[in-house]
C-alpha positions as CSV (number, residue, x, y, z in Angstrom):
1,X,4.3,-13.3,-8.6
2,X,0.8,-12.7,-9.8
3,X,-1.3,-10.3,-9.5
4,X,-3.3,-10.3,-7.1
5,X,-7.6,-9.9,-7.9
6,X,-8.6,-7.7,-5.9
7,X,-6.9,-5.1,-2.6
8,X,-7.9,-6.3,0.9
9,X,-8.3,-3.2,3.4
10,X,-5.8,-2.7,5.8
11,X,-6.4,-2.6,9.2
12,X,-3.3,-0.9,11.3
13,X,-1.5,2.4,10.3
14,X,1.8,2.0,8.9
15,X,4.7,2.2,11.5
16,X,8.3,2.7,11.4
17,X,9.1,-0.5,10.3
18,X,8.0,0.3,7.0
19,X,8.6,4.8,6.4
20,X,12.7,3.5,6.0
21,X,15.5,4.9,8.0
22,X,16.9,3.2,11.0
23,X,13.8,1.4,11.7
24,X,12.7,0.1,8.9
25,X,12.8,-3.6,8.5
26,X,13.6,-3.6,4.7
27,X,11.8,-7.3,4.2
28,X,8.9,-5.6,5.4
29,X,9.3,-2.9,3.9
30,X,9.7,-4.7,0.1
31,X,6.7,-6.8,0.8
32,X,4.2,-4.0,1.3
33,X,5.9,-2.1,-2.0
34,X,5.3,-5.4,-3.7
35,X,1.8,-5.5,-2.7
36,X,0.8,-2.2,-3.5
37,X,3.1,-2.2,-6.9
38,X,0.7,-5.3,-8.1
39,X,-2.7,-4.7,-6.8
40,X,-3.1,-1.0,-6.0
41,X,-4.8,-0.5,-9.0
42,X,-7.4,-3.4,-8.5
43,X,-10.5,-2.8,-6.8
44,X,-11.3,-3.4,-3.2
45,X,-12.2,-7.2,-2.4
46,X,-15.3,-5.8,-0.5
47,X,-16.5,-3.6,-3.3
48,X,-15.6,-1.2,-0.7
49,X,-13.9,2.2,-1.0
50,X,-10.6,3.4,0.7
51,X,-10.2,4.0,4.6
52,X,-8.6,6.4,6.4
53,X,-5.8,3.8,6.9
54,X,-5.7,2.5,3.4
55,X,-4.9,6.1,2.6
56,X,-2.0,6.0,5.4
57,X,-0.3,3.2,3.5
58,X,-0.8,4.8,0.1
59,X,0.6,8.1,1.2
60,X,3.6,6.1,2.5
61,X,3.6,4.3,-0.8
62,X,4.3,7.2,-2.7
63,X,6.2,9.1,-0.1
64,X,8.6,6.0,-0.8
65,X,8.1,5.9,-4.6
66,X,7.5,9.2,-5.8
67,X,4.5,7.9,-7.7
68,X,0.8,7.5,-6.9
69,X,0.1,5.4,-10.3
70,X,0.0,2.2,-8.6
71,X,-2.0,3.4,-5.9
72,X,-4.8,4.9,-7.9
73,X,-7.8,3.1,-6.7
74,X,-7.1,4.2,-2.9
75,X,-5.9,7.9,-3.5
76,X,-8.8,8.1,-6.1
């Protein structure tokens, strides 16, 4: 798909579901990779800067990936 315009803010922590091993729900888990793979560079829709949980899910993205490239604009 496309890239998205801009990163929305997220508003729950990440869960099991999504940190792999037995729970993780590997749909799930592809979408957010996805997400963050195409529009973690972008800016914020709000014009706003990273939260606390925007962080969470960037951490997880690279824990997962072994790269913070695509997740540059939350990890600043």
């Amino acid at each position: 798909g496309a890239t998205p315009p801009c990163l929305m803010h997220q508003t729950e922590q990440p869960n099991s579901a999504y940190e792999g091993g037995p729970d993780s729900q590997p749909p799930q888990q592809l979408t957010f990779l996805a997400y963050y793979t195409a529009a973690g560079k972008e800016p914020f829709c709000d014009g706003g800067t990273a939260t606390d949980t925007d962080k969470a899910w960037a951490q997880l993205y690279v824990q997962l990936t072994t790269s913070a490239d695509n997740v540059s604009t939350v990890l600043g």
